[in-house]
KOLDOVO-828057 format. One record per atom (N, C-alpha, C, CB): x, y, z. Coordinates in steps of 0.2 Angstrom, whole numbers, plus 5000, padded with zeros to 4 digits. Glycine has a CB too. Layout:
BEGIN
XYZ
...
//
This chain:
BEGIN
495549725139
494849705139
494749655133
494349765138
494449615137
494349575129
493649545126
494649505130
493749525120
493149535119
492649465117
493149595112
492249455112
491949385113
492249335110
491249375111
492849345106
493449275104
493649265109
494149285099
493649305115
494149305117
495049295118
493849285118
495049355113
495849375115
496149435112
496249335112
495749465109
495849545108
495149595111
495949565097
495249655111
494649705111
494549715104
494649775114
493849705101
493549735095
493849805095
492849735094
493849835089
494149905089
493449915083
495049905086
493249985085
492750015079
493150045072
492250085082
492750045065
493150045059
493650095059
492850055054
493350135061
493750225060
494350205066
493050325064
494150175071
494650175077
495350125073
494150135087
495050075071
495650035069
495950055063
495549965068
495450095058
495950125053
496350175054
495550135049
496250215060
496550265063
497450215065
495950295070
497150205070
497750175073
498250135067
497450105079
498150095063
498250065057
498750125051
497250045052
498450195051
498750215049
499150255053
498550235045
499050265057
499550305062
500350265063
499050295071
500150195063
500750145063
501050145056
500550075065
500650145050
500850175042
501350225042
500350215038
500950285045
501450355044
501950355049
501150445044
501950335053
502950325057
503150265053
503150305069
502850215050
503350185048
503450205040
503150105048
503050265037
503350285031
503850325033
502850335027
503650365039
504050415037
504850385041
503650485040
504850355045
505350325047
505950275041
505050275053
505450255037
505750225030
505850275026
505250175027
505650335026
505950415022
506450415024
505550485023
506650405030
507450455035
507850385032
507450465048
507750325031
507950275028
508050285019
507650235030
507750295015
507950285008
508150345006
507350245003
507750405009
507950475006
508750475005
507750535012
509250465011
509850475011
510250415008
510150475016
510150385005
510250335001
510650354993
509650315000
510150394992
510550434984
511150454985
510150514980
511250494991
511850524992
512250484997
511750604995
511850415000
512650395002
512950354996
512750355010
512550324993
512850244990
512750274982
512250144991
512450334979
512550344973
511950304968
513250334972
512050364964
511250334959
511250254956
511250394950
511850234954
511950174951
511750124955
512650154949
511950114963
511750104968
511050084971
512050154970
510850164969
510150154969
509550114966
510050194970
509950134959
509650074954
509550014954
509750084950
510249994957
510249894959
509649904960
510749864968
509649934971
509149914975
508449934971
509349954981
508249984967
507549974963
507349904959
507550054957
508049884955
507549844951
507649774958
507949834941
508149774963
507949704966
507349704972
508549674969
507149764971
506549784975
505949754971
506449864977
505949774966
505349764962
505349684959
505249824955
505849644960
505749584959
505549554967
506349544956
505749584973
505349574980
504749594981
505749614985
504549634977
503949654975
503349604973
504149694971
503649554969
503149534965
503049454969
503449514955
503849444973
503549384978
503249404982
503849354982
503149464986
502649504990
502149504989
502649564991
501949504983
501349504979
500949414981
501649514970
501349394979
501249304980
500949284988
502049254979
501349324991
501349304998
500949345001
502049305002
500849405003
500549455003
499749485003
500849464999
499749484995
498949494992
498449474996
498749464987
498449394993
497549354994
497649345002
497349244989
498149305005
497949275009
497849295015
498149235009
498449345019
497949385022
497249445023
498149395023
497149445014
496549445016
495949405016
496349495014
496049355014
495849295016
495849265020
496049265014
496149255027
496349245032
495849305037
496949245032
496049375037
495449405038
494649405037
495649445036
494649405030
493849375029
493649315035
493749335022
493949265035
493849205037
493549205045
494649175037
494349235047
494049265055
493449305056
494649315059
493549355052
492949415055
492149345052
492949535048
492049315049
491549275048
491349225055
491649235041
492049195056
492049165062
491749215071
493049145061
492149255070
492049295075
491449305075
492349355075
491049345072
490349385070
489949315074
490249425059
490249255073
489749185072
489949175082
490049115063
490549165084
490649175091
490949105089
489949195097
491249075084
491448995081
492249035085
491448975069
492449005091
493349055093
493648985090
493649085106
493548895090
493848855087
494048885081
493448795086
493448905077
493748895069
494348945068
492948905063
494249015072
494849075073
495249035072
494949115079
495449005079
496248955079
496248895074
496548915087
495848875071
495948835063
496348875059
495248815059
495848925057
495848975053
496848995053
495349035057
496849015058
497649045057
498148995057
497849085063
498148925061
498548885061
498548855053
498348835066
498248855051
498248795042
498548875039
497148745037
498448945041
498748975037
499249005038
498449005034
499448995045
500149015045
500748945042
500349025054
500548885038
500848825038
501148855031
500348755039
500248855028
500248885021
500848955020
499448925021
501049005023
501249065024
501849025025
500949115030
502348975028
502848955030
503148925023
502848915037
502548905021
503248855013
502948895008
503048725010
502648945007
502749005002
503249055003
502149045002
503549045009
503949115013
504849055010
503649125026
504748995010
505148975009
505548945005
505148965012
504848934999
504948934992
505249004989
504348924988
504849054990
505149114987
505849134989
504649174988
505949134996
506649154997
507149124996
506749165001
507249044995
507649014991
507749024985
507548964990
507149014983
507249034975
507449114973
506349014971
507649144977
507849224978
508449204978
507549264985
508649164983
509249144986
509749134982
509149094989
509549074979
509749034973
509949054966
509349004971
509449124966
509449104957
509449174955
508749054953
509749214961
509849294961
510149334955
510249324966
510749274951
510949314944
510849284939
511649324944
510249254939
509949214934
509349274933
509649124935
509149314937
508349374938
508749414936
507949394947
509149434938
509549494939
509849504932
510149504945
510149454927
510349454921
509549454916
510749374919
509149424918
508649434915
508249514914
508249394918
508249514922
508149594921
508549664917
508149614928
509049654914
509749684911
510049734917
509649734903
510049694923
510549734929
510849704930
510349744934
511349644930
511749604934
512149644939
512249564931
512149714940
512249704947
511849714954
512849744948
511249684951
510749704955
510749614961
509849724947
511149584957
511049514960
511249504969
511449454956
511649554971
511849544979
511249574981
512649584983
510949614979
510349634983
509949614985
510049664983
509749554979
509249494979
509349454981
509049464973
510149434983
510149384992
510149414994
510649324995
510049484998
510049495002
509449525006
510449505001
508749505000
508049515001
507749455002
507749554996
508249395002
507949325002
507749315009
508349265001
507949325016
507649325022
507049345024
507949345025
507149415019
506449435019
505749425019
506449455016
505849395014
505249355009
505049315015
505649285001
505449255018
505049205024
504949255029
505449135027
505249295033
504949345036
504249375037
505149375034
504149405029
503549435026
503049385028
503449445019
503049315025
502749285025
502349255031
503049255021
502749245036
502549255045
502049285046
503049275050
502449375045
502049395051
501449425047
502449445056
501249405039
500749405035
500049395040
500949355029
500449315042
499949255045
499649305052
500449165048
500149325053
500049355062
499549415060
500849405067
499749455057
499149515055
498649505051
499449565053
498349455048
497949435046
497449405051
498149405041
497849375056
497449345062
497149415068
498149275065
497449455069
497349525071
496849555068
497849565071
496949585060
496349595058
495649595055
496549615057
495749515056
495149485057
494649505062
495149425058
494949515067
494449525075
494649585076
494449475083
494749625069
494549725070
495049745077
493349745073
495749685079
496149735083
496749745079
496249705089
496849815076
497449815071
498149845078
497149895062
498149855083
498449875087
499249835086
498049865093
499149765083
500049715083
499949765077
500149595082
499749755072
499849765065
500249845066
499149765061
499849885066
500349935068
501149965071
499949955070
500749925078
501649925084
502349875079
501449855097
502049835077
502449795072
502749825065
502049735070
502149875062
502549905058
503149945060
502149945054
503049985065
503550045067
504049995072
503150105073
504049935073
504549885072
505049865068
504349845072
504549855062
505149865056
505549905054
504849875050
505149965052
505450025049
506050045055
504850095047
506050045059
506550055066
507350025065
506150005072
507049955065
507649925063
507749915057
507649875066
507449935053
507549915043
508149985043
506549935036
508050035045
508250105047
508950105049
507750145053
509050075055
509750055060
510150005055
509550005069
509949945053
510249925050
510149945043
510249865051
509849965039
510049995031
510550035030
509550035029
510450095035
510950165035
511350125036
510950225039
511450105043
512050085045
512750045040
511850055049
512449975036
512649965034
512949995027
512449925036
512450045023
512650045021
513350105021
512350035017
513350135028
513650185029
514350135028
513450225036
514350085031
514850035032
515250035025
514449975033
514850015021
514949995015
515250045012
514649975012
515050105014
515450175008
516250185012
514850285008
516350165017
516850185019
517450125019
516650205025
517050055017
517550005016
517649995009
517349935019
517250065004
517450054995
516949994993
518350024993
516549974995
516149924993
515949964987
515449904998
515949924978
515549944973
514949934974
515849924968
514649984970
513749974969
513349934970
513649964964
513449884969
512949814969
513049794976
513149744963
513549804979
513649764987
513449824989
514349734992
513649884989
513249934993
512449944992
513449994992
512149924985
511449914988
511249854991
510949924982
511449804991
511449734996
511349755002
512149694996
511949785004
512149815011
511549865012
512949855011
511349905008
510649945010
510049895011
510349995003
510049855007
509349825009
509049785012
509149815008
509749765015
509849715020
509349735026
510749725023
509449785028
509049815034
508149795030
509249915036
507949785025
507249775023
507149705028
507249765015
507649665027
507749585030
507549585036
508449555031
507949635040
508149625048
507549655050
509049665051
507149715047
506649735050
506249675051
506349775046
505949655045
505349605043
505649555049
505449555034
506149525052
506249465057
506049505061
506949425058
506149565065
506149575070
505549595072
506649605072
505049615065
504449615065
503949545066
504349655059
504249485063
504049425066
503949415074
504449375063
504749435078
504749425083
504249435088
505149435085
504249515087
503649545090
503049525090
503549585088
502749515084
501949485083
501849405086
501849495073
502549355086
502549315091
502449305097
502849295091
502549355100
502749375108
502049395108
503449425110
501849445104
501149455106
500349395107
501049515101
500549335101
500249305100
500249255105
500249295093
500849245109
500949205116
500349225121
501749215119
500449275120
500049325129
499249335125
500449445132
498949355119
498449365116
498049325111
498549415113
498249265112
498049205109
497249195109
498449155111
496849165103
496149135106
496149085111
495749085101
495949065116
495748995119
495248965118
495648985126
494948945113
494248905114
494248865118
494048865109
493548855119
493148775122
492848765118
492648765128
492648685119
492248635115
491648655112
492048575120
491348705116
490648715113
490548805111
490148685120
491148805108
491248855102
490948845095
491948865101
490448835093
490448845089
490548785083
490848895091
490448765078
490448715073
491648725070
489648745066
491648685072
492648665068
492548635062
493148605073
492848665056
492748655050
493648605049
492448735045
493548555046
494348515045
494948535043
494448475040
495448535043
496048575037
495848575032
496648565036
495848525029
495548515023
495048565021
495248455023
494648595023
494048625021
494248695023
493248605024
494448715029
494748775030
495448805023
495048745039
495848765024
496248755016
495748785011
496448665013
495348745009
495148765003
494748835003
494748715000
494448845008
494048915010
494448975011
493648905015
495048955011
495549005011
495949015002
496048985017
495948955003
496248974994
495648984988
496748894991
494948984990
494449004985
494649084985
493648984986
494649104993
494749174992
495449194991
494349204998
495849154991
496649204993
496849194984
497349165001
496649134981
497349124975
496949184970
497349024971
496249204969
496049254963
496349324967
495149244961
496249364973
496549404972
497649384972
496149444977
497949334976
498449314972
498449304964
498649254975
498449294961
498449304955
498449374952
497849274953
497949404955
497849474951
498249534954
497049494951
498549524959
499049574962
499849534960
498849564972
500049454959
500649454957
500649454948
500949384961
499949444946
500049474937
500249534935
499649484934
500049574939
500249654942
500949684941
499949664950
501149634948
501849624949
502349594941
501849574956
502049534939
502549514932
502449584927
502249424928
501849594926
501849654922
502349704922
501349684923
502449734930
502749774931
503549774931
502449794935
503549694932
504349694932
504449694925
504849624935
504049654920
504249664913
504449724910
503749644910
504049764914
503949824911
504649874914
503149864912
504949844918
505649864923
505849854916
506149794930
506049794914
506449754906
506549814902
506049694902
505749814901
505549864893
505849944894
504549864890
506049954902
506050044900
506950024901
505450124906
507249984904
508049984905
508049954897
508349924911
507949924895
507949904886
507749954885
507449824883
507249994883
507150054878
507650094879
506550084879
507950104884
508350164886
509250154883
508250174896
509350074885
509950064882
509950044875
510150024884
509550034875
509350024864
509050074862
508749954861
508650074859
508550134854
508750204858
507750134852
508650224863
508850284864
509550294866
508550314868
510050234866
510650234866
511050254871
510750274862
510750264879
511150244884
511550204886
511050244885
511850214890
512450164893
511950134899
513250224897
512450074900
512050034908
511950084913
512649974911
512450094916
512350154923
512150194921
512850184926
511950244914
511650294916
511050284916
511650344912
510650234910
510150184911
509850194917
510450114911
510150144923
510050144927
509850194931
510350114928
510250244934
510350304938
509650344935
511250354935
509350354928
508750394925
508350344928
508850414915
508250284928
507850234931
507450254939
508450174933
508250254940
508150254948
507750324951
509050264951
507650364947
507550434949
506850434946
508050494946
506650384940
505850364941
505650324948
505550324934
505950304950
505850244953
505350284960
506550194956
505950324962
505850364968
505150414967
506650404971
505250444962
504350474958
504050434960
504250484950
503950364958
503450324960
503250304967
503650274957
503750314970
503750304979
503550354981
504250294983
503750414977
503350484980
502550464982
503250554973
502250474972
501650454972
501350414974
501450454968
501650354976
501250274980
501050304989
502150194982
501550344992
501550374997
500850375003
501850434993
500350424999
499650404999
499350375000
499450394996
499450324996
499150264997
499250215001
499350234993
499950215004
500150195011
499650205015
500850235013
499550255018
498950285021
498450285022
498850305020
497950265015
497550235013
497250165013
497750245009
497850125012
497850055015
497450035019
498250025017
497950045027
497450045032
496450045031
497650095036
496250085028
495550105029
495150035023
495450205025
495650015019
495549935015
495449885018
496049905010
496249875024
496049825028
495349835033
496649805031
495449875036
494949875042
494249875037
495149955048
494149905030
493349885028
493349795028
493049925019
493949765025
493649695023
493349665028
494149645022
493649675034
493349635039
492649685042
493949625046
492849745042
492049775045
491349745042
491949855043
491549755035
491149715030
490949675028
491049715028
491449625030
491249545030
490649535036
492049495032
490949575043
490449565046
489949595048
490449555048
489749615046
488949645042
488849625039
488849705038
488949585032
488649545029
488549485033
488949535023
488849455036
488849365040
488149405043
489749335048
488149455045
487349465052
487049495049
487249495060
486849505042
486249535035
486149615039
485149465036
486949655040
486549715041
486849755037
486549755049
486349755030
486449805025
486749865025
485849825023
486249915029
486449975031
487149995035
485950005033
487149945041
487949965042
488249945035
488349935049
488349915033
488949885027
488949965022
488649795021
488449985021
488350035017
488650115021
487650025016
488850115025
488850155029
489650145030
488250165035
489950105031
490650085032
490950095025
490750005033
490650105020
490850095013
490950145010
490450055008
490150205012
490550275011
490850305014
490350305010
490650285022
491450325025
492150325021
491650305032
492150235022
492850215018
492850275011
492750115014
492450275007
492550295002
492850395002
492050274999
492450415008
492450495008
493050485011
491850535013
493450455018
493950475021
494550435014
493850455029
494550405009
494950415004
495150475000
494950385001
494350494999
494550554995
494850594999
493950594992
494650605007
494750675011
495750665010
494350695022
495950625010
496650585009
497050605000
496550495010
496550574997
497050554988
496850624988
496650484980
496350674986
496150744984
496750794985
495450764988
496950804989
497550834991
498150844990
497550834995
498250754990
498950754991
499150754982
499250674997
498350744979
498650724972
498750804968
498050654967
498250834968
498350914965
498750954971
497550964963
499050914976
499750974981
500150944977
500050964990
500350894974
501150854970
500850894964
501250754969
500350904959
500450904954
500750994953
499850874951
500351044958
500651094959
501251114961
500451114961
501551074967
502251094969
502851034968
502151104977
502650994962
503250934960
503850944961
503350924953
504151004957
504751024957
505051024966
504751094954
504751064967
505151074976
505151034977
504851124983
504650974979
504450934982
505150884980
503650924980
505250864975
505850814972
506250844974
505950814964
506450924974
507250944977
507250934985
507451024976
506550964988
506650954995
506650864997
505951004998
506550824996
506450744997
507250704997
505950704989
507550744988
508150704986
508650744983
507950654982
508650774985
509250844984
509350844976
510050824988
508850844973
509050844966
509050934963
508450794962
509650924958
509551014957
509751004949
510251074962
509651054944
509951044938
509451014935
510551014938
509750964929
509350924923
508950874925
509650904919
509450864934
508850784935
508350834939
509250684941
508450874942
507950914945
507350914941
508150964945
507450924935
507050954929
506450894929
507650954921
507150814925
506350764922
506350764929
506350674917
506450764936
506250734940
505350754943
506850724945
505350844941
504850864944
504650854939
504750924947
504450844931
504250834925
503750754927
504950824920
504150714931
503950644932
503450654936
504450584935
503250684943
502950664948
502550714947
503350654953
502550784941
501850824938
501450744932
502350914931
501750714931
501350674927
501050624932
501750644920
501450594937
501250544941
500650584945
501750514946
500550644948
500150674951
499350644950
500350744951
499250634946
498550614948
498250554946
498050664947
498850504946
498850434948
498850434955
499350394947
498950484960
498950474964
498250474970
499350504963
497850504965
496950484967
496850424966
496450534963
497150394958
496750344955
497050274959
496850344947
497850284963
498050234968
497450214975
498750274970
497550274977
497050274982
496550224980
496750344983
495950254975
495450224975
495450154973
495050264971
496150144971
496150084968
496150014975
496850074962
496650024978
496749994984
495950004989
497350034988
495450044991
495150024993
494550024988
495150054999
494250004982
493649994978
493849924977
493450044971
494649904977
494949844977
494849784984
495549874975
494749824991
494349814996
493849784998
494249844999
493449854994
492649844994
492449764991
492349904989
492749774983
492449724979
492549624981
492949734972
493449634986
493349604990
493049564996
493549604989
492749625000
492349595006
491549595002
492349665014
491449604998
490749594996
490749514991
490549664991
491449474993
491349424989
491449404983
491049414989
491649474979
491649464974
492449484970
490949494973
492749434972
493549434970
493949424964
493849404973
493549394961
493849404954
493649454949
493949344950
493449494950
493249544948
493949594948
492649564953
494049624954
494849654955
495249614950
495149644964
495349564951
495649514947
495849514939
495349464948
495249544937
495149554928
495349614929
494349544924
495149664930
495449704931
496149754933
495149714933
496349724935
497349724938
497649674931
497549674949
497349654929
497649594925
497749634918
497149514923
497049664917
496849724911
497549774911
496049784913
497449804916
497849884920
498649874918
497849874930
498849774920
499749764921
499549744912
500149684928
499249734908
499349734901
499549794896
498849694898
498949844899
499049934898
499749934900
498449984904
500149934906
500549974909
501049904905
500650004919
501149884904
501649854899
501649864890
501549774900
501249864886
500849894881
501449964880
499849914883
501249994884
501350074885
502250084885
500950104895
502350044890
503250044894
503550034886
503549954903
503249984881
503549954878
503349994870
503549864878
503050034869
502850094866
503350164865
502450094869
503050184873
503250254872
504150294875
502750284876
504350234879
504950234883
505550244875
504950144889
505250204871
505850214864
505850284860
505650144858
505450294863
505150384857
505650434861
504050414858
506050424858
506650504860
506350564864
506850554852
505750584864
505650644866
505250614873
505250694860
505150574874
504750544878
505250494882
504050504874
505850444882
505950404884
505750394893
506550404882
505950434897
505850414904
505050434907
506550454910
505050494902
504350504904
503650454902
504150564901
504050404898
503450364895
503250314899
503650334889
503750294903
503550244910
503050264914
504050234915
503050354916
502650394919
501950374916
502950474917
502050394910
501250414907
500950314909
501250444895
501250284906
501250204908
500750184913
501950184910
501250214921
500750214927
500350254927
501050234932
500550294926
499650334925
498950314922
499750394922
499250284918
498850224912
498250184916
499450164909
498850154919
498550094923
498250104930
498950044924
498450144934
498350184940
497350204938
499050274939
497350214932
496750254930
496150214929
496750294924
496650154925
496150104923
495550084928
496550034921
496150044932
495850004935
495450014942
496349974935
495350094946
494750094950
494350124946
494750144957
494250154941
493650154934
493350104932
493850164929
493550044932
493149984928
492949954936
493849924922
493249974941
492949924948
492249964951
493649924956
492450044949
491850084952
491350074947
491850174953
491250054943
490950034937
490449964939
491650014931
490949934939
490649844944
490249844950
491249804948
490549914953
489949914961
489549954960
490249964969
489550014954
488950054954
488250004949
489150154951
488549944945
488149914942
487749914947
488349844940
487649874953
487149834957
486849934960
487649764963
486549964959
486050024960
485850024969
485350004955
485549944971
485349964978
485849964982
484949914981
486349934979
486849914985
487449954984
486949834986
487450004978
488050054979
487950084983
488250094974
488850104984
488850174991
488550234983
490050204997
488450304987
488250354983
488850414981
487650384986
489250384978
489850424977
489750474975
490350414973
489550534972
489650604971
489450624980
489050634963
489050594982
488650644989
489650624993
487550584996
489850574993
490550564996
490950604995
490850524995
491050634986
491850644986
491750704985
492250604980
491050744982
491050834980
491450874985
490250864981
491250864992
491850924995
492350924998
491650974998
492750844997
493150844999
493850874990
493050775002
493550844985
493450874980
493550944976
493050854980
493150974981
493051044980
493651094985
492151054983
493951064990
494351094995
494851074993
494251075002
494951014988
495751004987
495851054981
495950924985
495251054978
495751104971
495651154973
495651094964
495351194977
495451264979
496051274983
494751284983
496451214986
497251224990
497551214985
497451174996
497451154979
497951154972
498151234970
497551114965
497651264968
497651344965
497851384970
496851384962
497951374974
498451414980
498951394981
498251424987
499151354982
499751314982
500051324977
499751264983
499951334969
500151354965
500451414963
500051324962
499751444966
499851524964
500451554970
499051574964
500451514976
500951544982
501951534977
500651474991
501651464975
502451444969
502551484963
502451364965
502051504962
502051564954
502351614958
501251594950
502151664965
502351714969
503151694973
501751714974
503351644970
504151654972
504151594979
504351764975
503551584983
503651544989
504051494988
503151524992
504551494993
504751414996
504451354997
505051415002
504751294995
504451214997
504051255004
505151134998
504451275010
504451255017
503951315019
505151245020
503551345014
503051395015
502551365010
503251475013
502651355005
501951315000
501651275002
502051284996
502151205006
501751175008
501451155015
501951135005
501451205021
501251205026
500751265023
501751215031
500651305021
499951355016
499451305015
500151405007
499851275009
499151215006
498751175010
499451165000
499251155015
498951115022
498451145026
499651115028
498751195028
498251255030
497651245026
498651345028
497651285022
497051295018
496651235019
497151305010
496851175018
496451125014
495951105022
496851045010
496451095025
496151095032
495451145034
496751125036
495551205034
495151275034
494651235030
495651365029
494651215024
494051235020
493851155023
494051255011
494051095025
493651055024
493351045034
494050985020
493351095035
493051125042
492451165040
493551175046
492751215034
491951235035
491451235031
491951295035
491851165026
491251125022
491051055025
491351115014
491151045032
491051015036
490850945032
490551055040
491550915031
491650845027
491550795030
492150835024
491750795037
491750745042
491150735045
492050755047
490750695043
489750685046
489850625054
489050625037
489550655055
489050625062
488950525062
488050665060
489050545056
489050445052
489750425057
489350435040
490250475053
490850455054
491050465061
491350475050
490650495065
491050495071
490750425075
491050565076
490250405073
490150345076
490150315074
489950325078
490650285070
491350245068
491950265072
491550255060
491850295076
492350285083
492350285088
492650315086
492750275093
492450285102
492150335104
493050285106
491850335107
491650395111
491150445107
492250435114
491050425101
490950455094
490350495095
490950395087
489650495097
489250525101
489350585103
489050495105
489750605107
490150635110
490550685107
490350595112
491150655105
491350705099
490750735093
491950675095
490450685091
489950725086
489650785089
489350675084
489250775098
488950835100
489650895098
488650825110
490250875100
490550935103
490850965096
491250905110
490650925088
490750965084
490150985081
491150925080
489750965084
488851015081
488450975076
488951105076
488950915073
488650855069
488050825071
489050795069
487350835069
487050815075
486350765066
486550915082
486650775059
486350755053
486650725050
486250785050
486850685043
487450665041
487450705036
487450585040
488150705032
488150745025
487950715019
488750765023
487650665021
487250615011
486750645010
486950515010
486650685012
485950705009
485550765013
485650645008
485750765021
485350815024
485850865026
484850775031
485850895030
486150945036
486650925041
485450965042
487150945041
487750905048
487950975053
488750875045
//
């Protein structure tokens, strides 16, 4: 069915954020059956390559990534809402152009200059990984354009089938190769190469897809679509919005590599490590960090699908839906970050051994790390979608100062507390958490300024809130009683579930924010919303 661009069906918020994250968790969790085994096939040193040449892939991500598709999204959903289907295909053509010589700067220069980064960072054998994340980079940068052009007109459907494209084949060729590589003696640095290779081959074969779809699902305008704005102007209306959140998401990123520097330097200098062990104690924050990001993954989706909802709502002056999009967004993060962050902070330990087979002393810092990361793991969440919000309301450099604040905190910190003996790996911990905190504090800060037009957070987050830490104190008290990971945390599931049923967190609002949503609301008795009356 298609809709008035003619070439996707609009999808309602909840429906596309649904879908959006549905395609997230098989492509997390498909990318879990990928890095999990990793430690144990290619070894900790191994793994540490592939962390620090991730996090320089990271920060091109950043570049390519960030602003512009959501820039690109804003663009369209404005267009769309307006019934302009020309300016759609403007819109995407000048930025898939854009998206092709960013995709091809960065991965050259990846290419190129892999053990010039990699010496800088104090890994040199981190440099085969870094050509071998260069394909990547232009990849990303494609099918950035494609799914920016999708979620503009609220159909996240490529977006999703294209993630579980990736991870699929990132999965087949990662393991594989590096299965390859332990059996041909490859050393370290080519076996994380050989691991992350499959990052590459995902991303292309995730381009292909979202091509093939955009052949059959394309806009067609006619002539009398609407007002066609130039390249020229289309250019620039994209880079007003895309370069300030670029900026503040790849300052983020230099911070954070810096701060790679300062905790491999603290660790080999003052606290007197060796390179590889360095590394290997590295590597085992790294994967804490992916634990706790985990979430967030999850989370995402409900960011993108508000920029565009709320862009258009604002383009057709309807207040109250935008307001009503904003708190859902906001209540269905909590009903997400609340849980997952006091379930890790209680069941760390298992949780690290059941993930990465860790047993013994790295057992030890490793649950040590991801008890202190735990409730960064709320402040992740909130950060990615108050970081949403701030940008469909226009107001984007805002996030900007703020992430800029956050990556001078989490560098400040790395180069601080990482050298203090009693603290060295935990200090990177506290670091994230730092900044993790900062920065949806200073943004909720910025939205609740403006009084008429904030959502009403406490009416959002109280019992989602209230359900998660009543499963934290069982969940912990089920681990004090001796329970297994593989009973603790199907209980705490349980529970949280149980209670946010019968504090009836899901309103009548939010079901229609879906299909049929009327409907399910009768068949759940929602018949009021929860801001303030009866559900």
């Amino acid at each position: 069915m298609l809709n008035r661009t003619g070439a996707v069906r609009k999808q309602k918020f909840l429906e596309g954020a649904g879908i959006l994250t549905i395609g997230l968790l098989l492509n997390k969790a498909i990318s879990a059956v990928y890095k999990l085994p990793l430690n144990r096939l290619i070894g900790s040193e191994a793994v540490g390559h592939f962390s620090v040449a991730y996090n320089v892939y990271d920060l091109m991500m950043s570049i390519a990534a960030a602003g512009l598709p959501v820039a690109v999204s804003r663009l369209i959903a404005e267009s769309a809402a307006q019934g302009r289907r020309r300016q759609i295909q403007r819109t995407f053509t000048v930025s898939l152009a854009v998206f092709l010589l960013i995709g091809l700067a960065g991965g050259g220069s990846l290419l190129l200059f892999a053990d010039q980064i990699a010496g800088r960072m104090r890994d040199t054998g981190a440099a085969p990984a870094l050509r071998a994340l260069a394909p990547g980079v232009l990849f990303v940068c494609i099918f950035c354009a494609f799914r920016g052009y999708y979620q503009g007109q609220q159909y996240m459907t490529p977006t999703a089938v294209s993630q579980i494209v990736e991870a699929l084949c990132k999965l087949g060729v990662g393991i594989g190769a590096a299965i390859l590589a332990i059996r041909l003696g490859f050393g370290p640095g080519a076996s994380a190469a050989c691991a992350v290779a499959g990052v590459s081959a995902g991303a292309g074969l995730s381009c292909v897809y979202l091509l093939l779809v955009y052949r059959r699902r394309r806009v067609r305008p006619g002539p009398e679509d609407g007002e066609l704005l130039s390249r020229g102007r289309t250019l620039g209306s994209l880079l007003r919005i895309a370069l300030p959140i670029t900026l503040g998401a790849a300052g983020l990123q230099i911070f954070k590599l810096f701060g790679t520097r300062e905790i491999l330097s603290g660790l080999q200098g003052p606290i007197g490590m060796a390179q590889a062990e360095a590394v290997a104690l590295f590597a085992v924050y790294s994967l804490s960090v992916t634990v706790f990001q985990l979430p967030g993954t999850v989370v995402q989706p409900i960011g993108v699908s508000l920029v565009a909802g709320v862009t258009e709502r604002i383009t057709v002056d309807d207040a109250a839906g935008r307001r009503q999009l904003e708190e859902a967004a906001l209540r269905m993060t909590a009903l997400i970050a609340f849980p997952c962050g006091f379930g890790m902070l209680a069941l760390a330990r298992p949780i690290q051994a059941l993930l990465f087979g860790y047993r013994g002393e790295t057992l030890r810092i490793a649950g040590h790390l991801l008890q202190i990361l735990s409730p960064a793991v709320i402040f992740y969440c909130f950060l990615m979608v108050t970081n949403a919000l701030l940008q469909a309301r226009g107001r984007v450099m805002i996030p900007v100062y703020h992430t800029l604040a956050g990556g001078a905190v989490y560098l400040l910190l790395c180069r601080l507390l990482v050298v203090q003996p009693r603290l060295h790996i935990y200090g990177a911990a506290i670091a994230t958490l730092a900044y993790t905190a900062m920065i949806p504090a200073l943004n909720l800060i910025a939205i609740c300024r403006r009084r008429k037009a904030a959502p009403r957070l406490w009416r959002q987050l109280r019992k989602p809130l209230l359900a998660a830490a009543v499963m934290g104190a069982a969940a912990w008290a089920i681990q004090r009683l001796g329970g297994r990971a593989w009973i603790s945390l199907p209980a705490a599931v349980a529970i949280y579930a149980a209670l946010t049923v019968l504090l009836r967190t899901v309103t009548a609002e939010d079901c229609a924010l879906l299909p049929h949503g009327a409907a399910i609301a009768r068949f759940l008795h929602l018949n009021v919303d929860s801001n303030g009356g009866k559900s």
